[in-house]
N, C-alpha and C positions, 0 to 999 in steps of 0.2 A: 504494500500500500504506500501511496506518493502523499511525504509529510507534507505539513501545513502549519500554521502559523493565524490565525481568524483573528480580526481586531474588528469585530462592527461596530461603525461608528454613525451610525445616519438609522435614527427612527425612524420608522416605514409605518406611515399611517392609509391604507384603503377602504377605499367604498366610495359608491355613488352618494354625491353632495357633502363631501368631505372638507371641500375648500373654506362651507361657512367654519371651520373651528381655526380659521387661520389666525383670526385674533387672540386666539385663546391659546394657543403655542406661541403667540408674539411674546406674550406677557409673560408667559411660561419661561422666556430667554430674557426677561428683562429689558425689553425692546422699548424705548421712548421716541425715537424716529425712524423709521424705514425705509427705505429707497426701495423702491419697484423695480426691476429690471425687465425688461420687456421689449416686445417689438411693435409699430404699428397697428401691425394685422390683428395682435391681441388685444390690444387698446380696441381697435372698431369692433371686433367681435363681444365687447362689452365685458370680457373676463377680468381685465385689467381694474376697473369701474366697481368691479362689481368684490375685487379684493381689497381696495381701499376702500368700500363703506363696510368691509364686516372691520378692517381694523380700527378703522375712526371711531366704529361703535363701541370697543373697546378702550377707546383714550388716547390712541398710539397718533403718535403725525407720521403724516405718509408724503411722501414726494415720487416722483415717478420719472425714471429716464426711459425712454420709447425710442432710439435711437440702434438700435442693436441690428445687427444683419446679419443676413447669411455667412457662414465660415468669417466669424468677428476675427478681423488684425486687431493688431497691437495702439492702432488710430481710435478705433472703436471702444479700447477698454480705457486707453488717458479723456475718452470724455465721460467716459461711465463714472470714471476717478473724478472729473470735475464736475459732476453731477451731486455725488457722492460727500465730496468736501462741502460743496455749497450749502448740506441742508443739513451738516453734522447727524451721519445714519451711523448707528448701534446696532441695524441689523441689515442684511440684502434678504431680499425676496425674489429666488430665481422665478418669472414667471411664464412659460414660454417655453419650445424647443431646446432642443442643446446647445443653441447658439446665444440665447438669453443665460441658463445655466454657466455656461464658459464666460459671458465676459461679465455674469456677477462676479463666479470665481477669481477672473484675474483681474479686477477692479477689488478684488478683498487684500490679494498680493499686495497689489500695487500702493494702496492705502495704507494697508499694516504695517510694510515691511518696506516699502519705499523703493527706490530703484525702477529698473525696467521691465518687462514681463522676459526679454531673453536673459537674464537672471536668472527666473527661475526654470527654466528649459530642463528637465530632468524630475526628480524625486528628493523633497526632504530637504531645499532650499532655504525655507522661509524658518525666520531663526526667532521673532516675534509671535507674538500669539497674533489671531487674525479673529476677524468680528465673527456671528454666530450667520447662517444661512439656511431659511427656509428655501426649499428648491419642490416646484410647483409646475410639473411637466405637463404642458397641452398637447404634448404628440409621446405616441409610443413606439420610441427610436433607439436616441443615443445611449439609454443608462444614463447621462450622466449625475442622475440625482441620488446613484446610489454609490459614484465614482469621488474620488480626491483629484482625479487630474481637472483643469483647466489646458483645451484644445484651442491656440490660436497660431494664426496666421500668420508667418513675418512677412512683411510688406514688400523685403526687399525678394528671397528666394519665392514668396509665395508658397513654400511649405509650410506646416502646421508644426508648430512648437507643442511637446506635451509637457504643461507643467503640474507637475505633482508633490502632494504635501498630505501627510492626515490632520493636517489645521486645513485646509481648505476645502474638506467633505462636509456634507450638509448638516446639521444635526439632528433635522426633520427632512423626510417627504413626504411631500404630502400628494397623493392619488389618487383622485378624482374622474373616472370613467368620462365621467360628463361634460369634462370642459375640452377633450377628443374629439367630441361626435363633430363642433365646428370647422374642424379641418378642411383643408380642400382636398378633392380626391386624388389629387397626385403627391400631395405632403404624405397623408394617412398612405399611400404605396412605397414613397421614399424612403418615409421613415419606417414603415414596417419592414419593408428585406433590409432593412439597417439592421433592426435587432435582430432581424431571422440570423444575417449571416453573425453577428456577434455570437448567440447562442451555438453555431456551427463552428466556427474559429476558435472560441476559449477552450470546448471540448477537447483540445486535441493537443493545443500548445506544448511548447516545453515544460511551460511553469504551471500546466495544472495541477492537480491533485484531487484528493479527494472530496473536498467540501465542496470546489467549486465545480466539479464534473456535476454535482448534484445540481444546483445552479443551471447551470449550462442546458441540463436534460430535462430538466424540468419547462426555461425555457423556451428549448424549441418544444417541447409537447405542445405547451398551453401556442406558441405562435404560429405552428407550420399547419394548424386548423381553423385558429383564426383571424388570419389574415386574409384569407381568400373569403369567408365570411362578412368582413369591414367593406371589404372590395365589392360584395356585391349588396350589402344591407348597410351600408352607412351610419343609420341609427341607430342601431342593436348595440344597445350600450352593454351588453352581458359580453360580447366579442369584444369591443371597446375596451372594457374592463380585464380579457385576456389577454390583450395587447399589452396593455400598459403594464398589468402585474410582468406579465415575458419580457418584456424591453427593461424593467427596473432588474427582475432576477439575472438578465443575462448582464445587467450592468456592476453586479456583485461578482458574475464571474470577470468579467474586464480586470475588477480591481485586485482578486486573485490569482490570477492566471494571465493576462494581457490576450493581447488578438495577433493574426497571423500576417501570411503574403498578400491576402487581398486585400488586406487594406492596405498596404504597403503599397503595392501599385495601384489602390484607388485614390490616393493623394494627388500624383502627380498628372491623372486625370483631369481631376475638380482642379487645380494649380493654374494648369495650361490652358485648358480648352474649357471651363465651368461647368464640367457636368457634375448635376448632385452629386453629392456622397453615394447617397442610398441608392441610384443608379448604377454610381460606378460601381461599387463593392456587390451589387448582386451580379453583374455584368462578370465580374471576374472569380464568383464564386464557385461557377460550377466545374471550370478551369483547374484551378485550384485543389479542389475536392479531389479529380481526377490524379492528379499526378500526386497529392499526400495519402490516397488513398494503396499509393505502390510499398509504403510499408506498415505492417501488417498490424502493428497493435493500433494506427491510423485507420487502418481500415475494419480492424474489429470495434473502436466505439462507431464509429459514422454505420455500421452495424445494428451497433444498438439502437442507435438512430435512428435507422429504419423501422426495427421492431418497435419503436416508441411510438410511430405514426403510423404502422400498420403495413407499412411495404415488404415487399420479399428481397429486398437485394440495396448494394449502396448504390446501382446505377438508377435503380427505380427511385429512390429518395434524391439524387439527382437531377431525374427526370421531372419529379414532380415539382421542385426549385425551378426549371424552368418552365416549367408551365406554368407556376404564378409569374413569375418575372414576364411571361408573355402576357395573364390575365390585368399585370398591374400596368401594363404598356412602357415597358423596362427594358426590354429586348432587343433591342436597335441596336448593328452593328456599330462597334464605335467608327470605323466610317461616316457612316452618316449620320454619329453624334460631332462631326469636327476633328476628329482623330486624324493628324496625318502619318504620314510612313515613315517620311524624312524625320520625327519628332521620336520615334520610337527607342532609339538608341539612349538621348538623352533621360526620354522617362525611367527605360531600366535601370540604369546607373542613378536614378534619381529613388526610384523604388527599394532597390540593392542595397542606399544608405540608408533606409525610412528606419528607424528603432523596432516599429510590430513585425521586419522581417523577421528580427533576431531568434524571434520567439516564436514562430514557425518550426512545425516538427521535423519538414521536410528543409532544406538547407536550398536557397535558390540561386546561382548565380545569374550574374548579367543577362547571359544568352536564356536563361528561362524565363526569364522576365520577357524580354524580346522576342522571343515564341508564345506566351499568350497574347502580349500587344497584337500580335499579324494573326495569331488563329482569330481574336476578335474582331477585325479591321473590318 
């Protein structure tokens, strides 16, 4: 059996209409001003609105920065930071995707610990204690509400920096089925093969073990059934609700076990060309699967894998990956996602360096990289 080491540090609060007790764990932190973290799209969908009057009702002041976007740089988090300063906050409120969660996170660095966010590029940097963080996920994706790292951007490579700390994991999340269902139907696809392939990649890493295989499998059970559900009943907040529990459990395995190649080459995807995350990484997952699948204890959990969802084989559980990546309208050679040829060389060596290769079971050089690039093209 493969040791472990467990530190949970992020209470896991679910159920439908969960959000209203968010004043009630503000207080619970000692919270007296709070900065909102958020994007647009949540402010008009009314979730944003609707988190500041439970806290106001509570006594709490609330401010709110709505400036956050896709794959947040290092720009995006020095205003979260001037956001943050201006209205003297005791707590963040990730509220939002992974992209809100990331630049609460690195807007907490930045404030506590001062400096720049490539400082903290690695694990276990921040040498100050960091404010307290509600993380309040509207998509069920990235984990990161049950993750320490903060994912940003450098402006200059355009690669994502992982930075990681256990002062910058949430001390609450909070999961709420219902503030999901808003989604657009191509977010609620992104972000679900996001988790799927998380729950598929942790299983398998270097650094699993046994707490977070549990994690992991759990996971894809609860996601590889209902996501094709989401995809076609939008509403069904009981799917909704398997979503988001699978996308938080697989974000427990991240933080024990890390993630693999595909995401390694799905960086330099999003970097170059702007295709989602959750595009690229299912676009290159069944790739992947294939050729980690060539050694054997690799290929006996993606096994179990299978039997967890009811198929007879790892190529059938393969198969069925790309048959939602076709239902979610994901499929598209990278071709004719912008991909070019001449581009290829550089993303592998780009990929090659990514930190989630490392931790890939299967060992990938250059030229493998550059052989999914052209089988995908």
């Amino acid at each position: 059996m493969l040791p472990f080491d467990f530190q949970p540090r992020t209470r896991v609060v679910f159920g439908s209409g969960t959000l209203r007790r968010l004043g009630e764990f503000a207080c619970e932190l000692g919270a007296k001003h709070v900065l909102i973290v958020t994007d647009k799209g949540i402010v008009g969908a009314g979730h944003a609105g609707r988190a500041r009057e439970i806290l106001e009702k509570e006594g709490v002041s609330v401010s709110v920065f709505d400036g956050v976007r896709e794959n947040p740089d290092t720009e995006d988090v020095s205003l979260c930071v001037g956001a943050a300063r201006e209205c003297g906050v005791d707590l963040f409120v990730g509220l939002g995707g992974g992209s809100s969660l990331d630049t609460a996170k690195g807007a907490n660095f930045i404030l506590t610990n001062g400096g720049q966010m490539r400082d903290y590029h690695g694990i276990g940097k921040a040498t100050k204690p960091m404010l307290p963080l509600i993380a309040v996920p509207t998509t069920a994706g990235t984990g990161s509400e049950c993750q320490s790292f903060a994912l940003i951007t450098d402006p200059v490579t355009h690669l994502k920096m992982a930075c990681g700390d256990p002062k910058a994991a949430a001390r609450i999340a909070l999961l709420d089925p219902e503030l999901t269902v808003s989604q657009p139907a191509r977010v609620s696809a992104c972000t679900g093969v996001d988790a799927l392939v998380h729950a598929l990649e942790t299983s398998v890493t270097k650094k699993r073990n046994e707490l977070s295989r549990l994690f992991s499998r759990e996971a894809f059970r609860l996601i590889i059934h209902a996501l094709p559900e989401v995809l076609a009943t939008p509403e069904d907040v009981a799917a909704r609700g398997a979503m988001l529990l699978g996308a938080a459990y697989a974000g427990v395995a991240i933080e024990n076990s890390m993630l693999g190649c595909a995401h390694s080459a799905a960086n330099p995807l999003t970097a170059h060309f702007g295709i989602v995350h959750g595009q690229a990484v299912g676009r290159l997952i069944p790739s992947v699967m294939r050729r980690n699948a060539r050694e054997e204890f690799v290929a006996d959990e993606y096994n179990t894998l299978a039997e967890l969802a009811g198929f007879s084989s790892v190529e059938t559980l393969i198969g069925r990956i790309e048959e939602i990546l076709t239902i979610a309208g994901l499929s598209a050679p990278l071709g004719r996602l912008g991909v070019r040829e001449d581009s290829i060389g550089k993303m592998a060596r780009e990929a090659a360096a990514q930190w989630t290769a490392s931790f890939n079971p299967v060992e990938y050089a250059v030229r493998d990289f550059e052989e999914i690039y052209r089988e995908l093209l």
